[in-house]
FIVO-655211 format. One record per residue: residue number from 0; residue in one letter; chain; y, x, z of N, C-alpha, C in turn. Coordinates in steps of 0.05 Angstrom, whole numbers. Example, Ala and Ser with C-alpha at 12.3 -4.5 7.8 and 13.67 -1.06 7.14 Angstrom:
2
[0, 'A', 'A', [-114, 264, 156], [-90, 246, 156], [-66, 264, 156]];
[1, 'S', 'A', [-45, 257, 142], [-21, 273, 143], [1, 258, 157]];
This chain:
196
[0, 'X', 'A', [752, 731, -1710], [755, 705, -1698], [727, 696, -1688]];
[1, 'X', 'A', [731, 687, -1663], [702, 681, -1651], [690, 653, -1670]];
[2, 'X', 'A', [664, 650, -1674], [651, 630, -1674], [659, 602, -1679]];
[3, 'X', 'A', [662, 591, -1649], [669, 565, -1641], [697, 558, -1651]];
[4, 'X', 'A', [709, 582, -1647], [738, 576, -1656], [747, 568, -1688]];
[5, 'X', 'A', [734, 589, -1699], [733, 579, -1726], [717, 559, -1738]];
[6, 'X', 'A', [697, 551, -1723], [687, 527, -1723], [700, 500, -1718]];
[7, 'X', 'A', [717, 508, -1700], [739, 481, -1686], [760, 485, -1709]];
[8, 'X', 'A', [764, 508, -1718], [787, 495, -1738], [781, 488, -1767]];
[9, 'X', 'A', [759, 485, -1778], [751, 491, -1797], [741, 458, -1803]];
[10, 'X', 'A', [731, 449, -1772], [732, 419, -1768], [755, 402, -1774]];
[11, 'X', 'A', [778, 416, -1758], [796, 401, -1763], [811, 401, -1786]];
[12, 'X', 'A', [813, 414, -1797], [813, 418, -1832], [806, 400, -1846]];
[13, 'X', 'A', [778, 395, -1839], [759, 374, -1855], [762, 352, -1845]];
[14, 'X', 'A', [770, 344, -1819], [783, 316, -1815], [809, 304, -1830]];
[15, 'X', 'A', [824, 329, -1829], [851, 327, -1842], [849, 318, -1873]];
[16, 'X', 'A', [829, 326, -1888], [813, 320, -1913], [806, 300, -1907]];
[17, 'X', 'A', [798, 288, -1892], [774, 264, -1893], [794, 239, -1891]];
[18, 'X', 'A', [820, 241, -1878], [841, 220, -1879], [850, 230, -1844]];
[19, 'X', 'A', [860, 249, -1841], [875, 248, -1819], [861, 237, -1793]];
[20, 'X', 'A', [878, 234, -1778], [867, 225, -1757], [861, 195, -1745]];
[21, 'X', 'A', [855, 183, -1766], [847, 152, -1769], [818, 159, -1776]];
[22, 'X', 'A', [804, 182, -1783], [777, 191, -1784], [767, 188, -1762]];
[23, 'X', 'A', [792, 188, -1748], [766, 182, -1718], [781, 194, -1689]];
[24, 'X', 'A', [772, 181, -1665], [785, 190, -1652], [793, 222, -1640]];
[25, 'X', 'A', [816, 225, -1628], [822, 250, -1621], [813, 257, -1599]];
[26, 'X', 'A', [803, 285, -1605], [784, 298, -1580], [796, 313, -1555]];
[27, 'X', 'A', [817, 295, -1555], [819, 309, -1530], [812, 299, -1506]];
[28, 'X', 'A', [802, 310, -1476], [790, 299, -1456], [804, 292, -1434]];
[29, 'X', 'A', [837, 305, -1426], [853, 305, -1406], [860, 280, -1397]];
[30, 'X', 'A', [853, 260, -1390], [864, 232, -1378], [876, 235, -1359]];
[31, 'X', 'A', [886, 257, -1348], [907, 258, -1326], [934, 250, -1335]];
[32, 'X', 'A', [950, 231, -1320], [962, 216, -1331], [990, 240, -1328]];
[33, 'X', 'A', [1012, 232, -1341], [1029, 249, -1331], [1051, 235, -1313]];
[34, 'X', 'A', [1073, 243, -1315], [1095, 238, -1291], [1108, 207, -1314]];
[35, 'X', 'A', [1107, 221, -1339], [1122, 200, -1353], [1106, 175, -1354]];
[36, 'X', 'A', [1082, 181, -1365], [1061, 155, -1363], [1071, 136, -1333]];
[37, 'X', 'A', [1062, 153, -1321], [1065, 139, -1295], [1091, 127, -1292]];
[38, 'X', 'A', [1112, 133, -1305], [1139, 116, -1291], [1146, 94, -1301]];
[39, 'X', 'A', [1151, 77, -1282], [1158, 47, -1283], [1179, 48, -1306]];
[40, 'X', 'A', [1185, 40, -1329], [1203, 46, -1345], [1214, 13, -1348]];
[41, 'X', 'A', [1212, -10, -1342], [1220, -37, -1336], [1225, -39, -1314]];
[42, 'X', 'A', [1248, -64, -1311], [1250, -73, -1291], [1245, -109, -1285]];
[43, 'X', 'A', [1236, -115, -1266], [1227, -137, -1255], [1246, -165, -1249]];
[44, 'X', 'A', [1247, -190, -1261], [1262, -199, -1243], [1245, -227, -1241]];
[45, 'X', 'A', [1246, -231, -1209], [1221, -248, -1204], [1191, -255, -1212]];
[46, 'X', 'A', [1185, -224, -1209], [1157, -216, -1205], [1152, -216, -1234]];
[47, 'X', 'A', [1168, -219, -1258], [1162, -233, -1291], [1181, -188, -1305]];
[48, 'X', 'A', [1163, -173, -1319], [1179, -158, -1338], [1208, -165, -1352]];
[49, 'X', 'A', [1220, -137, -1349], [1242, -141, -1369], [1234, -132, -1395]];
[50, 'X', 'A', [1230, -158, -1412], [1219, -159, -1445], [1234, -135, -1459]];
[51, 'X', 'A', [1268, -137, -1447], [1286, -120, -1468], [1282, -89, -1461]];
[52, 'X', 'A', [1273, -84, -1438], [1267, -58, -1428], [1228, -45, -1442]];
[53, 'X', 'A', [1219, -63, -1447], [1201, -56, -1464], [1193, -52, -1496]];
[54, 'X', 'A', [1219, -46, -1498], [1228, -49, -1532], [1247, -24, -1532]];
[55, 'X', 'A', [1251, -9, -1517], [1269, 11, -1518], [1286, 22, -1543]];
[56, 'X', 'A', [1273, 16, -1573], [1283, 21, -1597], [1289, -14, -1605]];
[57, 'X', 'A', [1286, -28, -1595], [1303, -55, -1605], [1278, -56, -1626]];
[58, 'X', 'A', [1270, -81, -1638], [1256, -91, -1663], [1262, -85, -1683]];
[59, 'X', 'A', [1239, -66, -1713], [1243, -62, -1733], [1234, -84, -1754]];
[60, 'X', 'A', [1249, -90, -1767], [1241, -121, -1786], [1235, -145, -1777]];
[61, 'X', 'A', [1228, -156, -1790], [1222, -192, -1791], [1200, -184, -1767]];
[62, 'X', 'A', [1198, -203, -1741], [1181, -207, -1726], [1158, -227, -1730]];
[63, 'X', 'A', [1127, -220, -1731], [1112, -240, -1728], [1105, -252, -1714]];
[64, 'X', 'A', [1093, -283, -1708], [1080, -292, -1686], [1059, -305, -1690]];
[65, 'X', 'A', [1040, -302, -1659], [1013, -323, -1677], [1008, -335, -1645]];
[66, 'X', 'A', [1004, -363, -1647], [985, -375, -1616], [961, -356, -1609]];
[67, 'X', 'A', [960, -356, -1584], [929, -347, -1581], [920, -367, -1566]];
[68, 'X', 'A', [894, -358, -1570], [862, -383, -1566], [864, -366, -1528]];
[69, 'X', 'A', [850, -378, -1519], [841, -356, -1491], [827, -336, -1497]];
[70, 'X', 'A', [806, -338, -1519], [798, -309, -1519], [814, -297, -1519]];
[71, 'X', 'A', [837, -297, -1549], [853, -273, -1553], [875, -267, -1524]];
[72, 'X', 'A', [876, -287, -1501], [889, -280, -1476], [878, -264, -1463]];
[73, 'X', 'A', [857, -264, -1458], [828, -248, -1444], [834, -228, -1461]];
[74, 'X', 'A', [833, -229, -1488], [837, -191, -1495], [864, -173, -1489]];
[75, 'X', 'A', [894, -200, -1492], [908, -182, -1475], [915, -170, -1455]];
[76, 'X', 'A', [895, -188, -1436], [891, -180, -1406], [874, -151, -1402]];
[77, 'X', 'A', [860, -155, -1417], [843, -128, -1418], [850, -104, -1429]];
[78, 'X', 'A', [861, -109, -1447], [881, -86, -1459], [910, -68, -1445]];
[79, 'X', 'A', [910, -94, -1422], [930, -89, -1406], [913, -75, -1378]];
[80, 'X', 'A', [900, -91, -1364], [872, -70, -1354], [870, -51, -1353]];
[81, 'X', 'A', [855, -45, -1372], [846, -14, -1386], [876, 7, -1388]];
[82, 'X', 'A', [894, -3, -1401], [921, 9, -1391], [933, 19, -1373]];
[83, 'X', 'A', [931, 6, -1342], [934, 12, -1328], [908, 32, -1310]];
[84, 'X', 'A', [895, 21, -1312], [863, 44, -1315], [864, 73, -1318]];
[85, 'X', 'A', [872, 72, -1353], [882, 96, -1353], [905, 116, -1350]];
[86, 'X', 'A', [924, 107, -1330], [949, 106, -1309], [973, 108, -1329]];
[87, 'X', 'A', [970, 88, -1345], [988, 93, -1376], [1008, 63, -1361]];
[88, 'X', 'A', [1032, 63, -1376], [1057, 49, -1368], [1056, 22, -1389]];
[89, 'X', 'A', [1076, 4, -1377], [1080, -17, -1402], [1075, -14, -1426]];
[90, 'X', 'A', [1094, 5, -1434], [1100, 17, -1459], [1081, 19, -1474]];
[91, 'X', 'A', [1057, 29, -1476], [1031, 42, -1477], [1016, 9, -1479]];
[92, 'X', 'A', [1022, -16, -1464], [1013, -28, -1465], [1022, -41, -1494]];
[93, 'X', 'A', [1047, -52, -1495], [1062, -52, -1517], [1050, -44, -1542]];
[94, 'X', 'A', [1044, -23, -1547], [1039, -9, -1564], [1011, -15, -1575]];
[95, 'X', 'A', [996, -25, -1564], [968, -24, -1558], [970, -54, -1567]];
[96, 'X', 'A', [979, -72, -1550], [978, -95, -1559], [984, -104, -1586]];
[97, 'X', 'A', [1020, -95, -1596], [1023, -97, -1620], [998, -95, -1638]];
[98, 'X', 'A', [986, -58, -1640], [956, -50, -1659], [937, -61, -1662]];
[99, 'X', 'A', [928, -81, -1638], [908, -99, -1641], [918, -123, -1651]];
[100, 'X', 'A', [944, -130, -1648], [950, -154, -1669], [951, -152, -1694]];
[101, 'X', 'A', [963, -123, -1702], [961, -127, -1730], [933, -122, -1741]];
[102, 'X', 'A', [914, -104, -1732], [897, -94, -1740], [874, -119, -1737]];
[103, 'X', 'A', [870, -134, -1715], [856, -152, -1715], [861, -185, -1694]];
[104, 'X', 'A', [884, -188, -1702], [897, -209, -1694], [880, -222, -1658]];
[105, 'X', 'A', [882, -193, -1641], [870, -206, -1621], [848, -208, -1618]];
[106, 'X', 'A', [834, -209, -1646], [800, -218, -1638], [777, -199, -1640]];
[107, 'X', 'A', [756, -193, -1626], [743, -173, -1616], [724, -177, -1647]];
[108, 'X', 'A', [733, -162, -1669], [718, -174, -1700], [694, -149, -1697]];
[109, 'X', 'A', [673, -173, -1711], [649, -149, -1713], [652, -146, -1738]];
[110, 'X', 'A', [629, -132, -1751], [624, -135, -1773], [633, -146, -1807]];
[111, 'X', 'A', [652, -146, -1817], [659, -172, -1832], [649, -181, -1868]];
[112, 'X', 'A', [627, -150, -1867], [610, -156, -1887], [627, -148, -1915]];
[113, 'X', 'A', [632, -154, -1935], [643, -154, -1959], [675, -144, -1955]];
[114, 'X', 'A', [686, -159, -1930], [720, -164, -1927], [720, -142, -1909]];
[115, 'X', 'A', [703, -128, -1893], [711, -108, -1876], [712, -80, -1895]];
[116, 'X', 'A', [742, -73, -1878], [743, -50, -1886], [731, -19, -1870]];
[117, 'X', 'A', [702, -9, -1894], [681, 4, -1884], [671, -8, -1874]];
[118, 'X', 'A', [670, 3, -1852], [656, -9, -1814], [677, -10, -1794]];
[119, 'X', 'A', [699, -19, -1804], [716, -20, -1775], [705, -45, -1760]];
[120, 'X', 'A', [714, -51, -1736], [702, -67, -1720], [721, -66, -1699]];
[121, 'X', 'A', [718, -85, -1678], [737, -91, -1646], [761, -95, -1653]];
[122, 'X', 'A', [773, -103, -1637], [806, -106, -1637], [820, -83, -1644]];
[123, 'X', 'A', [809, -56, -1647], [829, -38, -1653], [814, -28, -1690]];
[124, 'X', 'A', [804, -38, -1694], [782, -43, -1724], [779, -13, -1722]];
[125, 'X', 'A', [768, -2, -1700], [753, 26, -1702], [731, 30, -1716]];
[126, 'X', 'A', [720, 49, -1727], [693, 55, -1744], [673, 79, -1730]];
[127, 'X', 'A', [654, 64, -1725], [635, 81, -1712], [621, 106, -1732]];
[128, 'X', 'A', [628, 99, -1753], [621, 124, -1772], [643, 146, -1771]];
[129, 'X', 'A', [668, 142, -1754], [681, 162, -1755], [687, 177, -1732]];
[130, 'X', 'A', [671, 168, -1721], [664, 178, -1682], [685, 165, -1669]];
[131, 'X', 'A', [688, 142, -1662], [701, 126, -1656], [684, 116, -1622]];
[132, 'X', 'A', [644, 120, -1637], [641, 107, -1613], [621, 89, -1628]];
[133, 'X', 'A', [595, 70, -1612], [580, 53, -1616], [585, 30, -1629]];
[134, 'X', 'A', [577, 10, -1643], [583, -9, -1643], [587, -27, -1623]];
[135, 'X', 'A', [568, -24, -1604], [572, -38, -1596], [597, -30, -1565]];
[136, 'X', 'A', [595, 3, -1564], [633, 3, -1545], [654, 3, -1564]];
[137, 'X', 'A', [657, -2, -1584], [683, -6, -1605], [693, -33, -1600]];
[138, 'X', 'A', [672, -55, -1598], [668, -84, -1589], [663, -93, -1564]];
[139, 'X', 'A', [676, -73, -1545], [672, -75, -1521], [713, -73, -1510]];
[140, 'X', 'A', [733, -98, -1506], [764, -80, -1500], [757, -63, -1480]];
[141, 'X', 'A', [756, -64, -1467], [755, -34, -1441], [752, -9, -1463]];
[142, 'X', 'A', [725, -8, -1468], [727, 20, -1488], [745, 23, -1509]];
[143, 'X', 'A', [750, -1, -1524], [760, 14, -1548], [795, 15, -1543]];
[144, 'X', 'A', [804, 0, -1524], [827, 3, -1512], [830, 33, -1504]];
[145, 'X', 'A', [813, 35, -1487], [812, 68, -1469], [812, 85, -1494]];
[146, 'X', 'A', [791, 87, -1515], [796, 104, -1540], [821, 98, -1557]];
[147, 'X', 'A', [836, 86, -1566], [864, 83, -1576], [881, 98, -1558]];
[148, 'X', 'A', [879, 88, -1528], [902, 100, -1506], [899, 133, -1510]];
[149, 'X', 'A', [873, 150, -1506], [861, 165, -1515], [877, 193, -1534]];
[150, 'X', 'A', [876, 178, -1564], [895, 185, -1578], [919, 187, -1580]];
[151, 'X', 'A', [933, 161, -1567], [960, 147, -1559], [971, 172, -1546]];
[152, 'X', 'A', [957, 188, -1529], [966, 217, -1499], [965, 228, -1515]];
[153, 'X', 'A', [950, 226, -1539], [950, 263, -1559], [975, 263, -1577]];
[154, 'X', 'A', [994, 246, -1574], [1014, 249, -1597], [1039, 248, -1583]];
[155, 'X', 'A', [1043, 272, -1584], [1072, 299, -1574], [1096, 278, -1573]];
[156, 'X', 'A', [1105, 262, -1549], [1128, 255, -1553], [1129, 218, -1559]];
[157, 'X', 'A', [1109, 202, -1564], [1095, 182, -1567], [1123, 162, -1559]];
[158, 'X', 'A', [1122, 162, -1526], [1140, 146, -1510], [1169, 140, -1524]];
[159, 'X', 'A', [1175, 170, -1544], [1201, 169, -1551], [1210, 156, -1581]];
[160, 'X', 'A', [1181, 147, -1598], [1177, 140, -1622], [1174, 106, -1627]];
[161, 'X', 'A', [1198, 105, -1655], [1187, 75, -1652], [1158, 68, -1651]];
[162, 'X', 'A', [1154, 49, -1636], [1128, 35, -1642], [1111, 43, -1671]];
[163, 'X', 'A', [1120, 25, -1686], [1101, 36, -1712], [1095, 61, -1714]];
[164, 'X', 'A', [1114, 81, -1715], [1106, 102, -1718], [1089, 113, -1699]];
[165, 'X', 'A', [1090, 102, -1680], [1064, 119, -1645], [1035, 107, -1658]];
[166, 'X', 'A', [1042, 77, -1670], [1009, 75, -1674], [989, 78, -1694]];
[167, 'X', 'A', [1019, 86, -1723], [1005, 95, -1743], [991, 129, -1738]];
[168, 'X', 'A', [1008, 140, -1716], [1006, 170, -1713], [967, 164, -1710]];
[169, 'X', 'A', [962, 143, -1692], [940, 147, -1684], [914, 132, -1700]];
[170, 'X', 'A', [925, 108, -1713], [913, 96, -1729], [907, 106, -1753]];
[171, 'X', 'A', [933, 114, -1772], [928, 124, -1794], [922, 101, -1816]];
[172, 'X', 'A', [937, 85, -1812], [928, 58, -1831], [947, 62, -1865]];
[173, 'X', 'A', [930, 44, -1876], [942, 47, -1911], [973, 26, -1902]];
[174, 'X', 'A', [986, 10, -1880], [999, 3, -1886], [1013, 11, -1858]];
[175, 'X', 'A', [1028, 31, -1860], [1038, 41, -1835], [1061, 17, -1818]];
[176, 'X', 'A', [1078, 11, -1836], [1100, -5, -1829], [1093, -27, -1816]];
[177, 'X', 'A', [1062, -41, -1815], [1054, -66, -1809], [1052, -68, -1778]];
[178, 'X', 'A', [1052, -50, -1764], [1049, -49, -1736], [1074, -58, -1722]];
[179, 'X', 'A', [1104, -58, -1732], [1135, -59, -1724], [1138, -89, -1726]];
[180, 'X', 'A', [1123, -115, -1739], [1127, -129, -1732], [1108, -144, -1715]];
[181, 'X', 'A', [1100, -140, -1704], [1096, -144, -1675], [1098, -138, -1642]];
[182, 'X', 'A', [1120, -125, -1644], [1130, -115, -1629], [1146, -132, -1607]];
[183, 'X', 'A', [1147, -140, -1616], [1169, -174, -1592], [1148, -186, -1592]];
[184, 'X', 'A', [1125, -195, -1599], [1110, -204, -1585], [1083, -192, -1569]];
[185, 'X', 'A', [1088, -169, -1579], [1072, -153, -1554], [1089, -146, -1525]];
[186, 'X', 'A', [1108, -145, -1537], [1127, -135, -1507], [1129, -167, -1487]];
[187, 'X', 'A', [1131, -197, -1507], [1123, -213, -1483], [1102, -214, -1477]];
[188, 'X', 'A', [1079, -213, -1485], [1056, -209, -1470], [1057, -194, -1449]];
[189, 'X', 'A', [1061, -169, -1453], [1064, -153, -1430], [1083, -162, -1403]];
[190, 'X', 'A', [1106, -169, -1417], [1116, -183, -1395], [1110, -205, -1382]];
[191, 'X', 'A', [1093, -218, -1391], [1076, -238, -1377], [1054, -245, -1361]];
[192, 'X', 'A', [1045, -214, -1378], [1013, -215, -1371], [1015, -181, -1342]];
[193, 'X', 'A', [1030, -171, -1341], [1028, -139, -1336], [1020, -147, -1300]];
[194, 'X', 'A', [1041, -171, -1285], [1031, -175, -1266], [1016, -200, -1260]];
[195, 'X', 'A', [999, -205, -1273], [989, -224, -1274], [961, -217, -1263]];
Protein backbone atom coordinates (compact mmCIF):
# COMPACT_ATOMS: atom_id res chain seq x y z
CA UNK A 1 0.00 0.00 0.00
CA UNK A 2 1.46 3.28 -1.11
CA UNK A 3 2.44 5.89 1.40
CA UNK A 4 -0.14 8.58 1.20
CA UNK A 5 -2.72 6.16 1.07
CA UNK A 6 -2.14 4.60 4.14
CA UNK A 7 -1.52 7.74 5.49
CA UNK A 8 -5.07 9.00 4.41
CA UNK A 9 -6.57 6.14 6.04
CA UNK A 10 -4.87 5.87 9.02
CA UNK A 11 -6.01 9.65 9.42
CA UNK A 12 -9.22 8.86 9.05
CA UNK A 13 -9.24 6.25 11.61
CA UNK A 14 -7.93 8.71 14.02
CA UNK A 15 -10.62 11.19 13.29
CA UNK A 16 -13.15 8.52 13.71
CA UNK A 17 -11.40 8.09 17.33
CA UNK A 18 -11.21 11.56 17.96
CA UNK A 19 -15.29 11.86 17.72
CA UNK A 20 -16.28 11.38 14.15
CA UNK A 21 -16.77 13.85 11.97
CA UNK A 22 -17.73 16.77 14.22
CA UNK A 23 -13.66 16.68 14.67
CA UNK A 24 -13.73 18.76 12.01
CA UNK A 25 -14.62 19.54 8.74
CA UNK A 26 -14.80 17.07 5.79
CA UNK A 27 -12.10 17.14 3.23
CA UNK A 28 -13.54 17.01 0.51
CA UNK A 29 -12.89 19.78 -2.33
CA UNK A 30 -15.60 19.15 -5.19
CA UNK A 31 -18.08 22.23 -4.98
CA UNK A 32 -19.49 21.37 -8.18
CA UNK A 33 -22.87 21.51 -7.54
CA UNK A 34 -24.88 18.64 -8.82
CA UNK A 35 -28.18 18.37 -10.90
CA UNK A 36 -30.02 17.70 -7.56
CA UNK A 37 -28.53 20.65 -5.64
CA UNK A 38 -29.37 22.66 -8.34
CA UNK A 39 -33.18 21.79 -8.66
CA UNK A 40 -35.75 24.10 -7.68
CA UNK A 41 -37.45 21.64 -5.32
CA UNK A 42 -40.34 24.53 -4.03
CA UNK A 43 -42.74 26.14 -5.55
CA UNK A 44 -43.52 29.92 -5.56
CA UNK A 45 -46.65 31.64 -5.06
CA UNK A 46 -46.30 35.36 -5.40
CA UNK A 47 -42.75 35.68 -5.48
CA UNK A 48 -43.03 34.27 -1.39
CA UNK A 49 -41.65 29.99 -1.05
CA UNK A 50 -43.79 27.11 -0.52
CA UNK A 51 -42.93 26.62 3.43
CA UNK A 52 -44.72 23.01 3.06
CA UNK A 53 -42.51 22.07 0.08
CA UNK A 54 -39.49 22.80 2.21
CA UNK A 55 -40.19 20.33 4.82
CA UNK A 56 -40.46 17.42 2.57
CA UNK A 57 -40.47 14.89 5.77
CA UNK A 58 -43.25 17.08 7.58
CA UNK A 59 -41.91 18.24 11.33
CA UNK A 60 -40.31 15.90 13.92
CA UNK A 61 -41.50 16.94 17.55
CA UNK A 62 -42.47 19.97 19.43
CA UNK A 63 -41.35 23.00 17.24
CA UNK A 64 -39.24 25.84 18.61
CA UNK A 65 -39.37 29.54 18.13
CA UNK A 66 -37.35 32.51 18.93
CA UNK A 67 -37.70 36.53 17.58
CA UNK A 68 -34.75 37.65 15.93
CA UNK A 69 -32.86 40.95 16.61
CA UNK A 70 -31.60 42.14 12.84
CA UNK A 71 -28.43 40.84 13.46
CA UNK A 72 -29.73 37.36 13.74
CA UNK A 73 -31.75 38.50 10.14
CA UNK A 74 -28.47 39.51 8.56
CA UNK A 75 -27.20 36.00 9.51
CA UNK A 76 -30.09 34.39 7.82
CA UNK A 77 -29.59 36.30 4.90
CA UNK A 78 -26.19 35.27 4.69
CA UNK A 79 -26.57 31.85 5.29
CA UNK A 80 -28.94 31.96 2.61
CA UNK A 81 -26.20 33.83 0.39
CA UNK A 82 -23.54 31.66 0.83
CA UNK A 83 -26.15 28.86 -0.09
CA UNK A 84 -26.91 29.86 -3.06
CA UNK A 85 -23.09 30.70 -3.69
CA UNK A 86 -22.40 27.42 -3.30
CA UNK A 87 -25.20 26.43 -6.06
CA UNK A 88 -26.93 24.44 -3.14
CA UNK A 89 -31.05 24.56 -3.12
CA UNK A 90 -33.54 25.69 -0.39
CA UNK A 91 -33.32 22.65 1.23
CA UNK A 92 -29.65 22.98 2.07
CA UNK A 93 -30.72 26.33 3.22
CA UNK A 94 -33.20 24.86 5.65
CA UNK A 95 -30.91 22.74 6.98
CA UNK A 96 -28.30 25.17 7.64
CA UNK A 97 -30.52 27.52 9.11
CA UNK A 98 -32.23 25.12 11.49
CA UNK A 99 -28.02 24.12 12.75
CA UNK A 100 -27.28 27.55 13.43
CA UNK A 101 -30.36 27.93 15.48
CA UNK A 102 -29.90 25.27 17.53
CA UNK A 103 -26.29 25.39 17.81
CA UNK A 104 -26.11 29.13 18.30
CA UNK A 105 -29.40 30.71 18.23
CA UNK A 106 -28.48 32.92 15.15
CA UNK A 107 -25.68 34.70 16.77
CA UNK A 108 -22.22 34.90 15.30
CA UNK A 109 -20.80 33.66 19.24
CA UNK A 110 -17.15 34.10 19.85
CA UNK A 111 -15.50 32.81 22.45
CA UNK A 112 -17.69 32.01 25.56
CA UNK A 113 -14.93 31.37 28.08
CA UNK A 114 -16.00 28.85 30.93
CA UNK A 115 -19.69 28.11 29.09
CA UNK A 116 -18.06 27.36 25.72
CA UNK A 117 -17.92 24.19 24.64
CA UNK A 118 -13.89 23.73 23.92
CA UNK A 119 -13.49 26.41 21.32
CA UNK A 120 -16.51 26.26 19.30
CA UNK A 121 -17.31 29.56 17.99
CA UNK A 122 -19.73 31.29 14.91
CA UNK A 123 -23.08 30.39 14.25
CA UNK A 124 -22.30 26.93 13.34
CA UNK A 125 -20.11 26.66 16.99
CA UNK A 126 -17.21 25.28 14.75
CA UNK A 127 -13.72 24.72 16.50
CA UNK A 128 -10.70 25.91 15.01
CA UNK A 129 -8.77 23.25 16.88
CA UNK A 130 -10.44 20.75 14.78
CA UNK A 131 -9.60 22.27 11.36
CA UNK A 132 -12.62 23.89 11.00
CA UNK A 133 -10.72 27.02 10.00
CA UNK A 134 -9.49 30.46 11.83
CA UNK A 135 -11.07 32.05 14.33
CA UNK A 136 -11.55 34.48 12.94
CA UNK A 137 -13.32 32.64 9.28
CA UNK A 138 -15.44 30.36 11.72
CA UNK A 139 -16.84 34.02 12.83
CA UNK A 140 -17.07 35.10 9.58
CA UNK A 141 -21.24 33.54 7.97
CA UNK A 142 -19.92 33.41 4.45
CA UNK A 143 -17.16 31.01 5.60
CA UNK A 144 -18.45 29.09 8.12
CA UNK A 145 -21.79 28.64 6.21
CA UNK A 146 -19.64 27.54 3.05
CA UNK A 147 -17.73 25.01 5.53
CA UNK A 148 -21.03 23.32 7.04
CA UNK A 149 -22.51 23.35 3.24
CA UNK A 150 -19.07 21.70 2.55
CA UNK A 151 -19.75 18.70 4.67
CA UNK A 152 -23.58 18.96 4.11
CA UNK A 153 -22.31 17.57 -0.14
CA UNK A 154 -20.20 14.87 1.65
CA UNK A 155 -23.14 12.99 3.13
CA UNK A 156 -24.42 10.23 0.53
CA UNK A 157 -28.05 10.96 0.10
CA UNK A 158 -28.45 14.17 2.58
CA UNK A 159 -31.53 15.73 0.41
CA UNK A 160 -33.36 12.43 1.21
CA UNK A 161 -32.81 12.49 5.19
CA UNK A 162 -34.76 13.98 7.84
CA UNK A 163 -33.27 17.15 8.75
CA UNK A 164 -31.83 16.20 12.08
CA UNK A 165 -30.32 13.46 10.88
CA UNK A 166 -28.39 15.51 7.64
CA UNK A 167 -27.03 17.83 10.31
CA UNK A 168 -26.05 15.63 13.00
CA UNK A 169 -24.32 13.48 10.04
CA UNK A 170 -22.20 16.61 9.81
CA UNK A 171 -22.14 18.14 13.11
CA UNK A 172 -21.80 15.28 15.28
CA UNK A 173 -23.36 16.91 18.31
CA UNK A 174 -23.89 15.14 21.97
CA UNK A 175 -27.53 15.97 21.36
CA UNK A 176 -28.45 14.76 17.93
CA UNK A 177 -32.30 15.11 18.15
CA UNK A 178 -31.97 18.95 18.98
CA UNK A 179 -31.65 20.09 15.38
CA UNK A 180 -35.63 18.61 14.34
CA UNK A 181 -37.03 21.25 16.25
CA UNK A 182 -36.35 23.86 14.32
CA UNK A 183 -37.25 22.99 11.39
CA UNK A 184 -40.58 25.06 10.67
CA UNK A 185 -38.86 27.79 11.48
CA UNK A 186 -36.03 27.54 9.37
CA UNK A 187 -38.15 26.58 6.42
CA UNK A 188 -40.05 30.12 7.04
CA UNK A 189 -37.14 31.93 6.95
CA UNK A 190 -36.23 30.54 3.93
CA UNK A 191 -39.34 31.15 2.58
CA UNK A 192 -39.11 34.59 3.30
CA UNK A 193 -35.87 35.45 3.06
CA UNK A 194 -34.73 32.99 -0.26
CA UNK A 195 -36.06 35.86 -2.59
CA UNK A 196 -35.46 38.52 -0.86
Amino acid sequence: MNTILRKSILGIAGLTVAGGLAAGPLNHTDSTPTARDAAVTTTQTAGKLDTAALIPHGVQGNQSHIDLTDEQTANVKAIIAATKKAGMDERAAVVSIATALQESKLENLGHLGDRNDHDSQGLFQQRPSSGWGTVEQITDPEYSTTAFLKGLKQVDGWQDMPLTKAAQTVQVSAYPDHYAQWEQQAADLVAEHWNS
